[in-house]
C-alpha positions in Angstrom: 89.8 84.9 82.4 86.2 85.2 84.0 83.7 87.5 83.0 86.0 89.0 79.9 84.1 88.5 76.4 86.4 87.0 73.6 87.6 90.4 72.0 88.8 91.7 75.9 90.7 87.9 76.1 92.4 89.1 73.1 92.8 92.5 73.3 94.7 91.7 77.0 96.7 88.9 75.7 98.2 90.8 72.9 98.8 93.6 75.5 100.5 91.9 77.5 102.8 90.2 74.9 103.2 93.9 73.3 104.8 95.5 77.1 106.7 92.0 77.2 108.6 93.0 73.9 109.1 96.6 74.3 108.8 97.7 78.0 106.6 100.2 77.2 102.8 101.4 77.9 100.7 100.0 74.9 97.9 102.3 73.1 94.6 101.4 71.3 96.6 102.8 68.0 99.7 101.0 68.1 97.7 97.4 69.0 95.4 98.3 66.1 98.5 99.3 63.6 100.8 96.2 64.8 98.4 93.6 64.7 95.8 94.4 62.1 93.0 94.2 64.5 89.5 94.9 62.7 87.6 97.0 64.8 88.4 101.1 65.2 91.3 102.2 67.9 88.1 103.9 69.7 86.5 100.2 69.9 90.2 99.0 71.2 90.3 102.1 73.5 86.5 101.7 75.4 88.2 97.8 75.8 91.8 98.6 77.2 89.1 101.0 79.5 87.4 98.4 80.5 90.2 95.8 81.4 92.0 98.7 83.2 88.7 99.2 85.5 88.7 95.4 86.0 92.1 95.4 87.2 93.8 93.4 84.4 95.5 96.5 83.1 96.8 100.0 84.8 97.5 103.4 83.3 100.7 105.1 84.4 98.7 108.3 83.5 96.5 110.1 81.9 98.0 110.5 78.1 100.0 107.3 78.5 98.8 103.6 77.0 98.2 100.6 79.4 100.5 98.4 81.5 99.0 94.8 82.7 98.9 94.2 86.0 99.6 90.9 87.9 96.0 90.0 87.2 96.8 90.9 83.9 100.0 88.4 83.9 98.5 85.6 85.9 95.6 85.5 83.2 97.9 85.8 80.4 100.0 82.9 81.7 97.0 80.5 82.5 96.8 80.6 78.7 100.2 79.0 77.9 100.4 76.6 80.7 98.0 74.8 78.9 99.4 75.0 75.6 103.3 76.6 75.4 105.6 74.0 74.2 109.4 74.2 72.7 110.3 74.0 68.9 111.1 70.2 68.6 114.8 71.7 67.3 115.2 73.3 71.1 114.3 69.8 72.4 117.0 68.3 70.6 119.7 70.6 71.8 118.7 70.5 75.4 118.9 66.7 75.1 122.1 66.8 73.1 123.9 69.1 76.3 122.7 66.3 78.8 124.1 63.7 77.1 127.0 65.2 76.4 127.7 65.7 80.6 127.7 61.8 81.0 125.8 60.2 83.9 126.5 63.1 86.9 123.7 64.1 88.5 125.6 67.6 89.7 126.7 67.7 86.1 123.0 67.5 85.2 122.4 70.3 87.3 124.8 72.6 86.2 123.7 72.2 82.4 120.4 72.6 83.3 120.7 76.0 84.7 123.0 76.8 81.7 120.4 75.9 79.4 117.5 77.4 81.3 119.1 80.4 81.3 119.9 80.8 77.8 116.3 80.0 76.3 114.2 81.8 78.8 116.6 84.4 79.1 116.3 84.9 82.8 118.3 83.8 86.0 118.0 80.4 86.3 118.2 78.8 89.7 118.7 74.4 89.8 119.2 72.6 93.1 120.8 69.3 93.0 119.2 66.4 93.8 118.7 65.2 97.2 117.7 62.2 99.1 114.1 62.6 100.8 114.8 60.1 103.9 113.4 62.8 106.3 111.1 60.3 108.3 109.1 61.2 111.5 109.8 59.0 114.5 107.8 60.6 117.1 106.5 63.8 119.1 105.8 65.2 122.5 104.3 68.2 124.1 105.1 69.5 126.8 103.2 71.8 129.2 105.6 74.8 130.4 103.9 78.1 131.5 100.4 79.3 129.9 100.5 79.4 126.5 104.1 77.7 126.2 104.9 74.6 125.4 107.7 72.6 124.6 107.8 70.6 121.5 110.2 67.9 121.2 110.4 66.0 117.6 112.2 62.7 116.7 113.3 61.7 113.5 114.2 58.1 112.7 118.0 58.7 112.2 117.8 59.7 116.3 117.7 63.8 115.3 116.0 65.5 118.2 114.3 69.0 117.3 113.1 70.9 119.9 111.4 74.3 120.3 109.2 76.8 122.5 105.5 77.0 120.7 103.3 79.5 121.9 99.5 78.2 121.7 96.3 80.3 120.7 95.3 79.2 124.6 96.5 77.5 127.5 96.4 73.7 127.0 96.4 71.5 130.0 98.8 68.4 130.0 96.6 66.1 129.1 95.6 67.8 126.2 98.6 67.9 124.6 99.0 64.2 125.7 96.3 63.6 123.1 97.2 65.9 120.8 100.7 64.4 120.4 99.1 60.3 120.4 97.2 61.4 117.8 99.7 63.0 115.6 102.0 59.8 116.9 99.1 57.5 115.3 99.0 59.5 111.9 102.6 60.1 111.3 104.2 57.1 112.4 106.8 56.1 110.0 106.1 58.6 107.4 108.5 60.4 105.0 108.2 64.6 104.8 106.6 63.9 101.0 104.2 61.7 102.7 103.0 64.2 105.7 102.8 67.1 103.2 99.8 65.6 101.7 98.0 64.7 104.9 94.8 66.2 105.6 94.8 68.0 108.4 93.5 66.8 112.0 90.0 68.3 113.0 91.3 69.1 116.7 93.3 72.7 116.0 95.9 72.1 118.9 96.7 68.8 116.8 96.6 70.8 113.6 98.8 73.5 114.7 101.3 71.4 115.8 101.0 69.5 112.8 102.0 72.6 110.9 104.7 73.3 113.2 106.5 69.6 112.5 105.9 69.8 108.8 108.5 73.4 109.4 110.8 71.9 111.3 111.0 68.5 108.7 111.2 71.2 105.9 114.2 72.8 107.4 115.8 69.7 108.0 115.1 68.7 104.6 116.6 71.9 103.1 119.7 71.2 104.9 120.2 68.3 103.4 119.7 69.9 100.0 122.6 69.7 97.3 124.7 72.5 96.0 122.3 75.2 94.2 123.6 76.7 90.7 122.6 79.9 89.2 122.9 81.2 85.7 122.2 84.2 83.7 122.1 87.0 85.7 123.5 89.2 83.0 119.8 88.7 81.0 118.0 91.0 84.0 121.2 93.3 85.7 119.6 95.9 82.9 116.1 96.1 84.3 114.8 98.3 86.7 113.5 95.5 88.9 116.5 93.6 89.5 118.5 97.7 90.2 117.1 97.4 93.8 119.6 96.2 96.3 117.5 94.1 98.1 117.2 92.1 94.7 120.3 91.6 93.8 121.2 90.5 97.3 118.9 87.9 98.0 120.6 86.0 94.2 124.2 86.4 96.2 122.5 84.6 99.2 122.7 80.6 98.3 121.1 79.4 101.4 118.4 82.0 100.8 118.1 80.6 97.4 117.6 76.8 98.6 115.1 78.0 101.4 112.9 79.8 98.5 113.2 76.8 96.1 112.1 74.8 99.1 109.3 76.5 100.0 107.6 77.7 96.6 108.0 74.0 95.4 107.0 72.2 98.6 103.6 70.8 97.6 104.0 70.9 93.5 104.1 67.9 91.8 107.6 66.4 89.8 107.4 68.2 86.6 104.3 70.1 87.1 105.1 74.0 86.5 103.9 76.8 89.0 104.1 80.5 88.0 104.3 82.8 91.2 103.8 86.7 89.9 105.2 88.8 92.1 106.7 88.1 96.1 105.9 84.9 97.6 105.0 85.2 101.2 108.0 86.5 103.3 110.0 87.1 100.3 109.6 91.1 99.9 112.7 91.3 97.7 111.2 89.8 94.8 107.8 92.2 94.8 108.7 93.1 91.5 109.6 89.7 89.9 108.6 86.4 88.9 109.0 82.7 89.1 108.9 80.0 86.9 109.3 76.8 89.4 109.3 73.4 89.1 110.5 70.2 91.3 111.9 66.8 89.3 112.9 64.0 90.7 112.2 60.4 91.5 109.2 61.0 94.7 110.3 59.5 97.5 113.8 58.6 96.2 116.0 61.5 95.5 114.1 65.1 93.7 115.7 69.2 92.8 113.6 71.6 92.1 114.9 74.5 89.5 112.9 77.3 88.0 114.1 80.9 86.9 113.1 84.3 88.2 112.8 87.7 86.4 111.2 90.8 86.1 106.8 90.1 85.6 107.6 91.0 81.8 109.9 88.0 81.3 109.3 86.0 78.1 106.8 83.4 79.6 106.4 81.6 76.2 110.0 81.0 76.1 110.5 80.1 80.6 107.6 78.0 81.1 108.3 75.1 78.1 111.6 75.7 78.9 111.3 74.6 82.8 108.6 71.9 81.6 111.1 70.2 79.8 114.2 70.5 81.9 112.1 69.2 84.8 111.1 66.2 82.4 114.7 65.2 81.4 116.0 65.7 84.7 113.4 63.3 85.9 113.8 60.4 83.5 117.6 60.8 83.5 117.3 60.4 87.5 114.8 57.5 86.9 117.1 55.6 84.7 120.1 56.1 87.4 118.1 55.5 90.4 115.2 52.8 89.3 117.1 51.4 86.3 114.0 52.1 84.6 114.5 52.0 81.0 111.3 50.9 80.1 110.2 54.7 79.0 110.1 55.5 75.4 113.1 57.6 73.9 110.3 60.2 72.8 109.3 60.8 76.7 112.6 62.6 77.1 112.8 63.8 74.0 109.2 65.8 74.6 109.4 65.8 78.3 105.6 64.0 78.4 105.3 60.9 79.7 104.9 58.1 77.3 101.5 56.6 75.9 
């Protein structure tokens, strides 16, 4: 939280918890009566004033208390990334429902949305794990007319993608010549976890078309995907963001639901925990919302991602250990079926955290 002193830190966090438990504006009174603060409601006012020019907090109107923004959410949940964990009794009873589903991964999935949706009382979404054997074969350019070209992709199983790009500028043949050997050179062989971490060409035809394989392997990859499960959406029919049609059509849409999942977890690392507040690019429907993601998984082997969306007040303490840990079980349980790898300590899947 740059440039706010200690006291505005405070003052904002407890704001935003406050609207996160009753839904409604908070004023300098009711934070100095409900937490004892020890400084007058006008010192707690000239603050909320302050945040609210700084766009961390917004006032409906005139006579009413303060909302948080999402700057005021995003700063709120930097601080428990860093430190939200579940009761060690909530540990124990997440274990206890895996092990009670025996040694099915799609059985895995399905309790884990159960369980994610009970503790962080949102929907939960859990795709079931999938092979990552998208591997890049080769790629050619093709010269058409102008700024057209044809782009024809090869994946090692003998897939053939092909499709129209249209350039920033005309590019000889020859240029794309080089601008596919060169991609040819650096992608040889390599699986779609692989590419996504490759830094990017300097020559920008080369770049771009980089970009454009990596979307094409992606698709290819989400079509592979397993079965999606989704839980809880009785926790949020009640709220006024999930009341929009647009909403509550995109949970009804599964493929939909993969292709986000996909895409918001591309680049995250198994079992690390991303919070998007508000829409993700392209994903209007969800303006009013947010995520709790995270991908788990053996890399390079077989990997899910799950997560649960609700409205920007959800119960963040509650969601992000929640998804933390899930991801965490998920991951050793798939390492122990995939690797045989018991070597992990029985307390890294009872806490989620690898082992020391």
């Amino acid at each position: 939280m740059e440039a706010l002193t200690e006291r505005q830190q405070n003052i904002l966090l407890l704001v935003v918890q406050e609207y996160i438990d009753t839904a409604q504006p908070v004023s300098s009174g009711r934070l100095v009566r409900r937490f004892g603060l020890p400084f007058s409601s006008a010192t707690v006012r000239n603050e909320l004033a302050a945040l609210t020019e700084m766009g961390y907090l917004h006032q409906p109107h005139t006579s009413a208390g303060r909302v948080p923004t999402e700057r005021g959410y995003r700063a709120f949940v930097a601080e428990l990334l860093a430190r939200s964990e579940l009761r060690p009794e909530v540990r124990e009873s997440i274990l206890a429902e895996f092990v009670s589903a025996g040694p099915d991964p799609e059985r895995w999935a399905q309790v884990a949305a159960a369980v994610l949706a009970q503790y962080a009382q949102a929907i939960s979404l859990v795709t079931a794990p999938h092979a990552e054997q998208v591997r890049f074969k080769r790629v050619e350019l093709i010269a058409i007319q102008g700024r057209q070209a044809l782009m024809v992709l090869v994946l090692t199983g003998g897939e053939v993608l092909q499709r129209v790009l249209t350039l920033p500028e005309p590019a000889s043949q020859e240029r794309l010549r080089r601008a596919s050997d060169a991609l040819n050179r650096l992608l040889a062989g390599k699986r779609l976890p692989e590419i996504r971490t490759l830094a990017r060409p300097h020559d920008v035809l080369a770049a771009d078309s980089l970009r454009w394989i990596l979307q094409d392997l992606e698709s290819v990859a989400q079509q592979q995907a397993g079965e999606i499960y989704l839980d809880g959406l009785s926790h949020v029919l009640a709220t006024p963001e999930f009341n929009q049609g647009r909403t509550l059509r995109l949970l009804e849409e599964r493929e939909s639901l993969r292709r986000l999942l996909a895409q918001t977890t591309a680049d995250n690392r198994i079992g690390g925990v991303q919070v998007l507040i508000g829409a993700p690019q392209g994903w209007d429907a969800l303006q009013q919302c947010a995520l709790v993601l995270a991908r788990y998984g053996v890399p390079g082997q077989a990997t899910g991602a799950l997560g649960v969306v609700g409205p920007m007040r959800m119960p963040y303490s509650r969601a992000i250990p929640a998804v933390r840990y899930v991801a965490g079980v998920l991951s050793h349980l798939m390492t122990e079926t995939i690797l045989g790898d018991t070597a992990y300590e029985q307390e890294e899947t009872r806490t989620g955290k690898p082992a020391s």
